[in-house]
TORGU-985687 format. One record per residue (C-alpha): residue number from 1; x, y, z. Coordinates in Angstrom, 2 decimals. Layout:
% TORGU-985687
<r n="NUM" px="X" py="Y" pz="Z"/>
...
This chain:
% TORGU-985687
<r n="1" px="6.39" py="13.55" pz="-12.69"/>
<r n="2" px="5.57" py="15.81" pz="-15.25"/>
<r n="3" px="3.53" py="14.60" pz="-18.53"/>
<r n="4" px="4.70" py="14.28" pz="-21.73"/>
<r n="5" px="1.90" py="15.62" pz="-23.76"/>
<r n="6" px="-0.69" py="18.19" pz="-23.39"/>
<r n="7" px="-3.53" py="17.83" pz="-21.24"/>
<r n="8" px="-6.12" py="17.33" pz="-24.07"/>
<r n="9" px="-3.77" py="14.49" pz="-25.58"/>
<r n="10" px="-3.86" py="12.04" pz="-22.30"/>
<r n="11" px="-5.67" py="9.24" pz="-22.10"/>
<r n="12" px="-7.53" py="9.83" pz="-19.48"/>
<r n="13" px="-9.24" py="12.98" pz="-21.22"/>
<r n="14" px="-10.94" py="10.75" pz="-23.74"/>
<r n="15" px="-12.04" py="8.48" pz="-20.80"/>
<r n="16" px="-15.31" py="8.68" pz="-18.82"/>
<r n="17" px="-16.36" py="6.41" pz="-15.39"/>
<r n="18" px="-20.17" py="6.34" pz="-15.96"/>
<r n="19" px="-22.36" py="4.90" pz="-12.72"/>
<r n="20" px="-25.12" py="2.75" pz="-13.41"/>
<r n="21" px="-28.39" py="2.58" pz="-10.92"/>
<r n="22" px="-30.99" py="-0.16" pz="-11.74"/>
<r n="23" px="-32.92" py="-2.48" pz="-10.28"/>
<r n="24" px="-32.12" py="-4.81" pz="-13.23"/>
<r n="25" px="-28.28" py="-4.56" pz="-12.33"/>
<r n="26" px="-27.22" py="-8.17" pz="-13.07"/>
<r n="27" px="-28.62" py="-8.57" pz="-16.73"/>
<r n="28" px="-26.71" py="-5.09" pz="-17.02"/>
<r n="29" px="-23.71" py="-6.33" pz="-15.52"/>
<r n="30" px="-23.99" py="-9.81" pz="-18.12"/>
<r n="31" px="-24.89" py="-7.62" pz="-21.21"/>
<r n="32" px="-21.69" py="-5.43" pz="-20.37"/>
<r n="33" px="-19.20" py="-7.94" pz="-19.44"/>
<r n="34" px="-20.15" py="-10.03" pz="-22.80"/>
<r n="35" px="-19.91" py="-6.67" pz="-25.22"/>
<r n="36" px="-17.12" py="-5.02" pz="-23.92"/>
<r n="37" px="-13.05" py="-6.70" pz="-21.88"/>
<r n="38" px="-13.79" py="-4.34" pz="-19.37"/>
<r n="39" px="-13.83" py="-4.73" pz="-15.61"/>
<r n="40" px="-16.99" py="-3.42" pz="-13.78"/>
<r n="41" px="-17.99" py="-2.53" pz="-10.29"/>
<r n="42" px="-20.76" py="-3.09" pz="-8.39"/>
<r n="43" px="-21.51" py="-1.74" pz="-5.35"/>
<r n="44" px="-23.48" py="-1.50" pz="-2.51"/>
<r n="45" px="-25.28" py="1.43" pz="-2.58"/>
<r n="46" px="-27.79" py="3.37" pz="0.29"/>
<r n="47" px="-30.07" py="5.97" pz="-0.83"/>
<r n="48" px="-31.54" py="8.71" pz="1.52"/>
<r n="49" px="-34.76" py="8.45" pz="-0.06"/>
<r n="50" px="-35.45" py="4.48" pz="0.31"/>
<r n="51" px="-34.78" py="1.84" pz="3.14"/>
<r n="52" px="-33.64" py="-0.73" pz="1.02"/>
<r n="53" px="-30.11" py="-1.31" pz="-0.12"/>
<r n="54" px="-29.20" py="-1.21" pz="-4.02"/>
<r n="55" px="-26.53" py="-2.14" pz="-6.42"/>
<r n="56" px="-24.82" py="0.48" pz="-8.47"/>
<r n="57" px="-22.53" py="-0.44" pz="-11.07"/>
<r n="58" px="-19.29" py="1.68" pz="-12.01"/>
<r n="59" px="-17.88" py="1.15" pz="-15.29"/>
<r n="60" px="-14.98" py="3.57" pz="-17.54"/>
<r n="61" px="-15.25" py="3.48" pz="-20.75"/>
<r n="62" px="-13.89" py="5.65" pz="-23.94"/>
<r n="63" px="-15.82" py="8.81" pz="-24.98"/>
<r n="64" px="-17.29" py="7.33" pz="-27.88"/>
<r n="65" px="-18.78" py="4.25" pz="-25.97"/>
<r n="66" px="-20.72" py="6.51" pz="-24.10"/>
<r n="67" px="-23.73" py="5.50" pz="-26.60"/>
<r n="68" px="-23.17" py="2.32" pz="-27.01"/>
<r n="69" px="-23.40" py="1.72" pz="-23.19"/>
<r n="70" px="-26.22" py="4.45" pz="-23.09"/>
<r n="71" px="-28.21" py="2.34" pz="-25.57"/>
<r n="72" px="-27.42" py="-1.16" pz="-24.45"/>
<r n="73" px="-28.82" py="0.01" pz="-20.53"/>
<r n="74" px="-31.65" py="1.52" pz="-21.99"/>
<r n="75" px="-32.33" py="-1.93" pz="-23.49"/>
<r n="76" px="-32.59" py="-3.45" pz="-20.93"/>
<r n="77" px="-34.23" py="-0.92" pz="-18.45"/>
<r n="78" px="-35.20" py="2.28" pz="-19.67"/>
<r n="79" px="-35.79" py="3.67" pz="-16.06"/>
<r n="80" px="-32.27" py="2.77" pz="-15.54"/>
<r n="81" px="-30.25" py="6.51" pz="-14.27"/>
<r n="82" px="-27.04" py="6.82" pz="-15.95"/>
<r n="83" px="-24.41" py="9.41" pz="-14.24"/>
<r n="84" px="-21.51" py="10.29" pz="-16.59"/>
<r n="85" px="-18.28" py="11.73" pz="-15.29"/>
<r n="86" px="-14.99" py="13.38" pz="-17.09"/>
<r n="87" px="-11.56" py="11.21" pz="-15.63"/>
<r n="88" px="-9.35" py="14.21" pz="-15.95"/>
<r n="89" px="-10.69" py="15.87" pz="-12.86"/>
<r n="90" px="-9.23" py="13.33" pz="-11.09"/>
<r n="91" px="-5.68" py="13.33" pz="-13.19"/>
C-alpha cells in the first residue's frame, strides 16, 4: 500500500513508545492510566546485571507528552530510567 502523505506528515512520526524501568512501577502504572486513555504495558523484564526479575512498563505517547510523562515519572521516582524511541523506524 503506498501512503498518502509524506513521511513527516504520518502519524506515527509525531509518535514515540517510551519504556519505563522502576522499582516503583505500579504507582507509575496508576498515575499514568488516571492522566492519560492510554493503554500501557508491563512486562517482565531480566537484567544481566541483577538476579531478580523486574517490571518494565511500555507506553506510546505523542511527541509533546514526552514531558509530561518525563515529569510525572520523575515524581514519583526520580531514579526511575526512561528510554525514548522514534515509531517511524518501525513504519
Amino acid at each position: 500500500m503506498i501512503p498518502l502523505y509524506g513521511r513527516r506528515t504520518q502519524r506515527c512520526y509525531f509518535q514515540r513508545m517510551v519504556r519505563i524501568h522502576s522499582e516503583r512501577h505500579e504507582r507509575i502504572k496508576e498515575r499514568l492510566q488516571d492522566r492519560k486513555e492510554r493503554s500501557i504495558r508491563p512486562l517482565n523484564s531480566h537484567p544481566m546485571h541483577r538476579s531478580a526479575e523486574e517490571k518494565v512498563l511500555y507506553i506510546v505517547v505523542y511527541r509533546l507528552e514526552l514531558v509530561t510523562i518525563r515529569e510525572l515519572v520523575r515524581s514519583v521516582d526520580p531514579d526511575a530510567g526512561l528510554t525514548v524511541w522514534r515509531m517511524d523506524h518501525w513504519s
